[in-house]
N, C-alpha and C positions, 0 to 999 in steps of 0.2 A: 537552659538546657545543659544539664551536666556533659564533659569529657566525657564520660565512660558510656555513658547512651549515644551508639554508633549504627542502631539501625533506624531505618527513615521509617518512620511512620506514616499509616494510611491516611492521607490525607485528603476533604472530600472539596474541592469550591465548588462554584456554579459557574459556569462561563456565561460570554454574555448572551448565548445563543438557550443555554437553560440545561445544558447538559452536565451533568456531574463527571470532572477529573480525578481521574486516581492517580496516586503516585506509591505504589505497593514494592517494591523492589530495590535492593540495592542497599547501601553505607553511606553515613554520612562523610565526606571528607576530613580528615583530619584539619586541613588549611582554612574549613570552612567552619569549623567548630570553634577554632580557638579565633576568628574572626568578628562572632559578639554574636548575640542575641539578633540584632537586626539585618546581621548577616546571613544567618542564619535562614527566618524569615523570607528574606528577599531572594535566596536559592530555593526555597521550595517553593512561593510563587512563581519562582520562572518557568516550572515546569506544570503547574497546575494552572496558571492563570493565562500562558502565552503558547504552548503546546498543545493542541485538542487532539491530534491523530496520538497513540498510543506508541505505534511504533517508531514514527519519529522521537518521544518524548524518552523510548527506553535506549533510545541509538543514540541520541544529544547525550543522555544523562552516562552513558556508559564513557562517551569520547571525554567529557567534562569531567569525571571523574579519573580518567588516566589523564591527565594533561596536571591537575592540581594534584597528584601522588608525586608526580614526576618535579612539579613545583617544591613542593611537600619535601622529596629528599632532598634540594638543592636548602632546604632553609629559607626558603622563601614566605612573606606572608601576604596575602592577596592585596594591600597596598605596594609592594617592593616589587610586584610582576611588570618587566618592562618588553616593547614591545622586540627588543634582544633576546629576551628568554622565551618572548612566545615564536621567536621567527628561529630560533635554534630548537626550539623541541619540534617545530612544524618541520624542520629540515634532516631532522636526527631521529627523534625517536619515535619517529613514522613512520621509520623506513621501513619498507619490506612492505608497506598497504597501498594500494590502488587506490590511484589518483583520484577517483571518485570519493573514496575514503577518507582520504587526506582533506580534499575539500570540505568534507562533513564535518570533520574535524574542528575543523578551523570556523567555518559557520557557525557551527555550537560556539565555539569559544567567546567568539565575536558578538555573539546574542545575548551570552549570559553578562559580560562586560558590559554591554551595553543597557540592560537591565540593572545593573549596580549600578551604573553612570547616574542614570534615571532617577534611582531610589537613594545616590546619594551616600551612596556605602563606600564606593571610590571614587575620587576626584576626572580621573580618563579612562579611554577606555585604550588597553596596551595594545590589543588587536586590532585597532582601526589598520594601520598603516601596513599591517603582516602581506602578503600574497599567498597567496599558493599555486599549485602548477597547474598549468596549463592542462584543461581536458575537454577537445573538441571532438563532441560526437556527432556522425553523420547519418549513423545508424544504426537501428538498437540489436542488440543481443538474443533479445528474448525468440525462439524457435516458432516458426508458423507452418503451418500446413494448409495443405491447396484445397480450392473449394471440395476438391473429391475427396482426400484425404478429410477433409471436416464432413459431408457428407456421410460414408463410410461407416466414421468412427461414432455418429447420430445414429446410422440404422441399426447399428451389432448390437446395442443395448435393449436385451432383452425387456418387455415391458408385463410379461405376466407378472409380476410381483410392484408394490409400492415403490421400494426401493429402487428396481428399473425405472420406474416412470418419473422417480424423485431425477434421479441422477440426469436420465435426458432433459429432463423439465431446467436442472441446473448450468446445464454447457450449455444449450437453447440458447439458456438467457443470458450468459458470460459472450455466445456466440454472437448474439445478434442486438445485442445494445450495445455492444463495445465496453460493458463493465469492467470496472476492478471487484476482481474476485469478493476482497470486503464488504465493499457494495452491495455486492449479490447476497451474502451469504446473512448480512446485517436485514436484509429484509422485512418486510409480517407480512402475513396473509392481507392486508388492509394495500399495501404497496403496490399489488397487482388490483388493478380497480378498471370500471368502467369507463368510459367517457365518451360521449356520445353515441356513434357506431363501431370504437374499435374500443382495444381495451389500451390499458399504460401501463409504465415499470415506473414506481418513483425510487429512486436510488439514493441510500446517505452515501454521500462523495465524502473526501477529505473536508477536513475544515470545519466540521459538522453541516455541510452543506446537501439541501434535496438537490436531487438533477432529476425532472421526469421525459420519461421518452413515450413516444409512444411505442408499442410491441408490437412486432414484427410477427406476420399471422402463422406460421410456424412455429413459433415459440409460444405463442399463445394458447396452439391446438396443445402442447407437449403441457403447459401450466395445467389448463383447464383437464384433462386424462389425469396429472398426478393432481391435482385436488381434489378431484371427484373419489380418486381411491383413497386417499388419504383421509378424505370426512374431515376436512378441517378450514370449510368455507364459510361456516358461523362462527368461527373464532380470529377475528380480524385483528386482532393485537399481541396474537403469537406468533413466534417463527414463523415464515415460509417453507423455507427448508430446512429440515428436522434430523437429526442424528439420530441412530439406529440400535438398540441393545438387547441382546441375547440372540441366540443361533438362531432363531424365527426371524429378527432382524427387525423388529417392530419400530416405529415411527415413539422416537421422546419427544416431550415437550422441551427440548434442550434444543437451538439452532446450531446450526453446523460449524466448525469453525476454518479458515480457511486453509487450514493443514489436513482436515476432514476431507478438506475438496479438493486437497492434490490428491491426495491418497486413491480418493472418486476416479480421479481424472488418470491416475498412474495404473489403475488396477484396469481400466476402460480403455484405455491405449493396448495395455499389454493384449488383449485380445483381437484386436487391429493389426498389430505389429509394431505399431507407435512406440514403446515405452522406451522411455531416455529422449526422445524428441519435442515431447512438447511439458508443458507447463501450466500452471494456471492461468500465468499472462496470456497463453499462448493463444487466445481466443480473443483476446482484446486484438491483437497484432493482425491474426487472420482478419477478424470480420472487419476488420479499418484494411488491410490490404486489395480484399474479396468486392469489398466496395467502391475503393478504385478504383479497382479493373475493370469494372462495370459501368464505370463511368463518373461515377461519385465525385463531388465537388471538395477538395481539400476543407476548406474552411467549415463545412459541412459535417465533414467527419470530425472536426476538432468539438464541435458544438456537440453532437452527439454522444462523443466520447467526454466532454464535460472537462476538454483542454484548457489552459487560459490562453493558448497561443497555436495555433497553426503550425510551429515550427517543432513543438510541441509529436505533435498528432506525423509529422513530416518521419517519424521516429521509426514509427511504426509501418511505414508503406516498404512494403517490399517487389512492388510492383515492378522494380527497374533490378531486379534480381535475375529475371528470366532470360536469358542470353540464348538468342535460336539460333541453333546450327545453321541458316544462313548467315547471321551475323558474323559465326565462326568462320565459315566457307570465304570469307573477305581477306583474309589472312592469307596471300602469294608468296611464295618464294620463287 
């Protein structure tokens, strides 16, 4: 592969799960170019052979790429990278990003190293021994609203139109499986299926992973209303939820994408009074909060939200949020 060919090429493998990875975006490294042919090679399997979530793959590949520019001006070639140069740019020229960030950083680095190590392109890996900073989360960020505010913001969606019934049909199902939005939106009509006496959501999770739940009978009535207008219950291998075009707002064979469904979810708050308060997570957060409170068993909710840890899913409860004015009223002078 010539210097002068600096954009990355579509690249298609199979993973072992059978899924086809892209790697469409972005420059080749300079560092990585003049590194050889089988250096080469071993950088774009790292992201097609070891990365399957997309987003993860384009967030590594952007951190990896400021890290060997940053290499790159220093004259550096990816044998001379020691782990001084990676613990001074992790301490310098990171600065100004969230700690969260910085660790991503450094993950990536650490991964891609470690896949050279492997394949024998570098002798160590300079990142082992690196740290980064300290970031202990107790509890997440993401904005949740109370059973009534979830409530509420479910009835005001008008349902005379497909479009109404799509969008409830969609927070339902974000509300009451604890999905990630991708999840949901990655869907077919085949996903929502039968099973015995209730019906199921099977979900692609991360990883190229199914998680199936069972559906929750509210979310079920909301599917079943928007499939029925939709006309789209013989067709079990396309979208579930379908993006919409031209002022009639008609149903594409295109599935929605998950910026499709904030937009869903931003335009459906503002009616409410919501808008600025919640998000697409923001339904994963409630319905594991709302369960809670209701009595719901932690490890329970980790399982259905499809965690690999309890501590995990801990993230999400906002249950111990609620501070009642008795609580206040303890407070003497």
């Amino acid at each position: 592969m010539s210097e002068g060919k600096t954009n990355l090429p579509t690249i298609r493998k199979r993973s072992a799960a059978g899924g086809a990875l892209t790697l469409k975006e972005g420059k080749w490294p300079p560092l990585i170019i003049r590194a050889g042919t089988a250096a080469q090679e071993r950088f774009l399997e790292f992201f097609t052979a070891t990365i399957r979530n997309k987003n993860t793959r384009m967030a590594y590949f952007r951190a990896i790429s400021r890290f060997m520019a940053w290499a790159d001006e220093r004259h550096l070639s990816l044998e001379d990278i020691r782990p001084i140069h990676v613990a001074t740019y992790i301490e310098g020229f990171t600065a100004g990003l969230a700690d969260p960030s910085v660790k991503q950083h450094l993950a990536a680095i650490k991964m891609l190293f470690d896949w050279m190590v492997t394949g024998q392109i570098v002798p160590t890996n300079p990142a082992a021994s690196v740290r980064g900073p300290k970031h202990v989360v107790k509890k997440g960020k993401t904005p949740v609203l109370t059973a009534e505010e979830a409530r509420k913001l479910l009835e005001s969606i008008t349902t005379e139109t497909v479009v109404g019934l799509r969008d409830r049909a969609l927070i339902a199902t974000m509300l009451y499986s604890f999905a990630r939005v991708s999840a949901v939106v990655g869907m077919r009509v085949q996903d929502y299926y039968p099973q015995g006496k209730r019906s199921w959501l099977r979900l692609h999770e991360k990883g190229g992973k199914f998680h199936e739940v069972p559906c929750h009978h509210k979310a079920e009535e909301y599917l079943e209303a928007y499939l029925e207008a939709a006309k789209i219950k013989d067709q079990p291998k396309t979208p579930l939820f379908r993006s919409t075009r031209g002022r009639t707002a008609q149903l594409t064979e295109k599935a929605l994408t998950r910026i499709d469904a904030f937009r869903i979810v931003q335009r459906r708050a503002k009616q409410v009074g919501l808008l600025g308060r919640i998000c697409n997570h923001s339904f994963r957060a409630t319905g594991i909060t709302v369960y809670l409170e209701n009595g719901g068993e932690l490890e329970t909710a980790a399982r259905i939200a499809a965690h690999e840890s309890p501590r995990t899913t801990k993230l999400y409860d906002r249950t111990a949020d609620n501070i009642t004015l008795e609580e206040i009223e303890r407070i003497r002078f």
